[in-house]
C-alpha positions as CSV (number, residue, x, y, z in Angstrom):
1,X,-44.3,106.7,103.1
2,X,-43.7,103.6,105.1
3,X,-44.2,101.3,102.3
4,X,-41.5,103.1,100.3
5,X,-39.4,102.9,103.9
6,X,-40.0,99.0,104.1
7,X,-39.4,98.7,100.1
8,X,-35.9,100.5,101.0
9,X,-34.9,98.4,103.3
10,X,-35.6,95.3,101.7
11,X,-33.3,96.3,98.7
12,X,-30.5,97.5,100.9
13,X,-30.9,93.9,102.4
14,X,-30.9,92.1,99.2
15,X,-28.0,94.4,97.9
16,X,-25.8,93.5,100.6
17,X,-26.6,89.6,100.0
18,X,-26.0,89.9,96.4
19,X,-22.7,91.5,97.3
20,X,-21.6,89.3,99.9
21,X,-22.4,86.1,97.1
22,X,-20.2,87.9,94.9
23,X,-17.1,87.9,97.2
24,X,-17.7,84.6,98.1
25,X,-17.8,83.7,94.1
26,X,-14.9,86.2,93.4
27,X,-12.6,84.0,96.5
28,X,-13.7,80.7,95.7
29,X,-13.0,81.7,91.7
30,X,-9.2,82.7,92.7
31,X,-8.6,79.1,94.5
32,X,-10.0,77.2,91.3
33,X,-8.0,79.7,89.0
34,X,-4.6,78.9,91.0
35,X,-5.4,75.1,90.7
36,X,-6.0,75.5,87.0
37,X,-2.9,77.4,86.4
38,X,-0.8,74.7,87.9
39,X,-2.4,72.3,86.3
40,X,-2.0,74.2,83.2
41,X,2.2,74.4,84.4
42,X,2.1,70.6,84.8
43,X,0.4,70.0,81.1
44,X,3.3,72.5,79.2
45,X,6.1,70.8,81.2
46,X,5.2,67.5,80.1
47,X,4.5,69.0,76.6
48,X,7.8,70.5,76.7
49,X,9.1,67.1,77.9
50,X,8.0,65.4,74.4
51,X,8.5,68.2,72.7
52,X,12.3,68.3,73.8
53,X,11.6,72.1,73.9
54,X,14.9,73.4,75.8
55,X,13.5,77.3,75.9
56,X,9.8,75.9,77.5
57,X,11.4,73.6,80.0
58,X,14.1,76.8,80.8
59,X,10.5,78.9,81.5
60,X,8.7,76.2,83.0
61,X,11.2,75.6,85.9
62,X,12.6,77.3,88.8
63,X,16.4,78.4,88.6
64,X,17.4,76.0,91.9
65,X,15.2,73.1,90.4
66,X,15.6,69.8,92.6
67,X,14.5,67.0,89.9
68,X,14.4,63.3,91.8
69,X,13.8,60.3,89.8
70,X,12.7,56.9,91.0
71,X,15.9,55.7,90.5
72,X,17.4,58.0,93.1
73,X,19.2,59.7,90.8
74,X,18.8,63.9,91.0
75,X,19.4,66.4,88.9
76,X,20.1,70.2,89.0
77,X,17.8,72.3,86.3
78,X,20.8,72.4,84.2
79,X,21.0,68.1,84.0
80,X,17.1,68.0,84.0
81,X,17.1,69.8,80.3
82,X,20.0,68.3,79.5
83,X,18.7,65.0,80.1
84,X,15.7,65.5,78.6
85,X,16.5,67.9,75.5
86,X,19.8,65.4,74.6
87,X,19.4,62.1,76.6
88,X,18.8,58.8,75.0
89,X,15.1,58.9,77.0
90,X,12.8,60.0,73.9
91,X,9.4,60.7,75.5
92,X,6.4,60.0,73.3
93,X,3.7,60.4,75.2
94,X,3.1,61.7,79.0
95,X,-0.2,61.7,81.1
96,X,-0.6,62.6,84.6
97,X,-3.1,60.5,86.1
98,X,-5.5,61.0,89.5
99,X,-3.8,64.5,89.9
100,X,-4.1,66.5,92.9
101,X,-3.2,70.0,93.3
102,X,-3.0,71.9,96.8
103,X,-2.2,75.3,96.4
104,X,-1.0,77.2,99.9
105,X,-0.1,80.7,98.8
106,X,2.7,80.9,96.5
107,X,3.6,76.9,96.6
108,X,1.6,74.3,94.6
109,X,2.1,70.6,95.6
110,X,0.8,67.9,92.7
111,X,0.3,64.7,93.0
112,X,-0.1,62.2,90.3
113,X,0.2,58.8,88.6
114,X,3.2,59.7,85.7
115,X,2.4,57.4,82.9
116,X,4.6,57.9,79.6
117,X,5.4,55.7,76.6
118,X,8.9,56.3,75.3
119,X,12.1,55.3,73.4
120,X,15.3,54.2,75.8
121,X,18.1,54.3,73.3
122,X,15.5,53.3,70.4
123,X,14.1,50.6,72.1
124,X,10.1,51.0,73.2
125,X,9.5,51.3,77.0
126,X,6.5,52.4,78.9
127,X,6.8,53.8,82.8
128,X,4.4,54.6,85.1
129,X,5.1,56.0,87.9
130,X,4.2,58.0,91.4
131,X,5.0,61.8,91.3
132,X,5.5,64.8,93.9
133,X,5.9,67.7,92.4
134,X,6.3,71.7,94.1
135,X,5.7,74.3,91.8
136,X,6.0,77.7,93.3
137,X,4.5,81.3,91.5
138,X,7.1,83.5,90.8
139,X,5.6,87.0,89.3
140,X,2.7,85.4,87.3
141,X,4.0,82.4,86.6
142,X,4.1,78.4,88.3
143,X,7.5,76.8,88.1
144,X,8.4,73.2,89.1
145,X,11.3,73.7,92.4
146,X,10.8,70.6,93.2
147,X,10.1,67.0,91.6
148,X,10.4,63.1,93.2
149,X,9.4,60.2,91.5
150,X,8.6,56.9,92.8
151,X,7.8,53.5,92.4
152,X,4.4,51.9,92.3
């Protein structure tokens, strides 16, 4: 009887352990699957970018979008997708280089190189860029609030 006592113990013991890795899996999981789905936000918006996709770029960003450019020049959401969906700026390409996500409950800030090949009124141009960008979750999904480019 006191071996089946000692044998009970020791799987209570290694039940609880296994349980306890489990949460810690499960928590560490949810931080890596919030980073990825920004991530993922940042890839369709610069997909959507190329694409001139108005009805991605509408879904993509926030209603009270701040969009900075290097320039200095900022734009509501409304000029963002206009300037993108109808502006002379043809993107061809975008990458986001050395990308860093920190996600703090429902705000995501990303930090990259932008690097994108393009036409500028038909003529061939090539831009790389520093970007801040805030995305915040709303319901299930990441949208860009916030965007500043800057110079290298």
């Amino acid at each position: 009887m006191n071996n089946l006592n000692q044998y009970k113990m020791k799987y209570a013991k290694l039940l609880c352990f296994t349980i306890f890795l489990g949460f810690l899996q499960v928590s560490a999981q949810k931080t890596t699957t919030e980073s990825d789905q920004v991530a993922s936000a940042v890839t369709e918006l610069y997909k959507a970018m190329v694409d001139r996709n108005e009805k991605e770029l509408e879904k993509l960003t926030a209603e009270d979008l701040t969009y900075g450019h290097s320039s200095g020049e900022l734009e509501d959401k409304e000029a963002y997708i206009h300037a993108v969906v109808q502006g002379p700026y043809d993107y061809l390409s975008i990458t986001a280089e050395d990308q860093t996500i920190t996600v703090t409950g429902k705000n995501a800030v990303v930090r990259h190189r932008f690097i994108a090949k393009a036409n500028n009124d038909g003529e061939p141009s090539a831009l790389t860029l520093g970007v801040l960008m805030v995305y915040q979750k709303q319901g299930k999904a990441w949208k860009l609030l916030a965007r500043q480019g800057y110079k290298l």
